[in-house]
N, C-alpha and C positions, 0 to 999 in steps of 0.2 A: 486276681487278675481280672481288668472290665474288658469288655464288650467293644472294639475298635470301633471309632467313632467318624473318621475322618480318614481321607485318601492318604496309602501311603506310595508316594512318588519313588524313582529311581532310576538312574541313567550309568550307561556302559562307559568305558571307553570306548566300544565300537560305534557308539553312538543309538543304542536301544533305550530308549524311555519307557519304561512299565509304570503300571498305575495299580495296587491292590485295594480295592476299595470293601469299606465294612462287610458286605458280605461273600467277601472272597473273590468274586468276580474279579480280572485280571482285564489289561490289555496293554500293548506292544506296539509301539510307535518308533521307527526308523526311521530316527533325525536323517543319519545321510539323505534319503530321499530329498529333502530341504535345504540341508546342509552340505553341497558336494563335494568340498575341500575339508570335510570333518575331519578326517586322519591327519589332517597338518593344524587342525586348532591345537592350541596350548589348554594346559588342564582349565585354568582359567575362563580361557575361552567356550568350551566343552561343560563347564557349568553353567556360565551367563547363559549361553543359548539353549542348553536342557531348561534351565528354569525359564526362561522367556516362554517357550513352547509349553511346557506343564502349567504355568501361569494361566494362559488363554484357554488351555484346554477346562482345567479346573472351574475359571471365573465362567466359561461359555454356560454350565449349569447348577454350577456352585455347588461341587459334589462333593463337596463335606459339609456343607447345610443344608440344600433345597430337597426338604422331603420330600416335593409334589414327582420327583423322577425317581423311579427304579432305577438301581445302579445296572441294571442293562440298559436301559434307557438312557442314561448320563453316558455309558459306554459308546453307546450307539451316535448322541449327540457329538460325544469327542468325535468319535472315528472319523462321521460325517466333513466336520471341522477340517483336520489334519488331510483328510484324501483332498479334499477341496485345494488344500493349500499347497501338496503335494503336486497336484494334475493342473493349477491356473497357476502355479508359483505367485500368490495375489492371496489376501485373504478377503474374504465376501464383503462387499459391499453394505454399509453401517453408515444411520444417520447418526452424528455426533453436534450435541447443540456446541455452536464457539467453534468447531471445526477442529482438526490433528494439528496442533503446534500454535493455537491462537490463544493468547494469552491473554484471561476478560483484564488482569491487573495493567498489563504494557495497555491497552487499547485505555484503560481509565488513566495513566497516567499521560500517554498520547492527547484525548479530551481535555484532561486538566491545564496543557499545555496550548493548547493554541487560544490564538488572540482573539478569536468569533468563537460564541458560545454556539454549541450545537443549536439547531432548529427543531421544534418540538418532532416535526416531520423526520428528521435524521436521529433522533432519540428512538423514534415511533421504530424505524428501520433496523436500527442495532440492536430492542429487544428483539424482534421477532426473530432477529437471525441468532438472539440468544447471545451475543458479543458483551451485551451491557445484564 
């Protein structure tokens, strides 16, 4: 038998997320806090939303790879995370290049379509906002 490698996840019905990570380390996340209608999700439902939340939590330090953290430290990174999300119902504030829902392929097919070619000036402006 090896050596656990990698976070293992798991969520209630009551809506508890725990996380046991390689070195035993634990932590407990109470989706209701986020989720206020959890007892009326369907099981369905009560998975998408555990995984969506174990998702961001995981990728926030990538703690089943990123050796540079102590799985206290990864703990502590989550916790951080989740209270944030809990106490602003918002999650922090993140540059994202292309922006939440912009699509670089719709914007190049957009371009492809109109009848004036972009100005080198309006090319210059679409990479920096990272669009093209």
């Amino acid at each position: 038998m090896g050596t656990r490698k990698q976070a293992k996840w798991d969520v209630t019905e009551d809506g508890m997320l725990t996380v046991l990570l390689p070195s035993g380390l634990t932590a407990d996340y109470d989706l209701t806090k986020i989720f206020k209608n959890w007892a009326d999700y369907t099981e369905a439902e009560m998975f998408l939303a555990g995984y969506g939340v174990k998702q961001k939590l995981s990728d926030l330090c990538a703690a089943s790879k990123d050796a540079t953290y102590t799985d206290a430290e990864k703990i502590e990174r989550m916790t951080e995370l989740f209270n944030y999300a809990v106490d602003n119902e918002a999650m922090p504030k993140t540059e994202r290049k292309g922006g939440f829902g912009i699509s670089k392929k719709k914007i190049a097919e957009s371009i492809e379509k109109r009848e004036v070619p972009l100005t080198e000036e309006q090319t210059a402006i679409l990479k920096e906002l990272g669009l093209i």
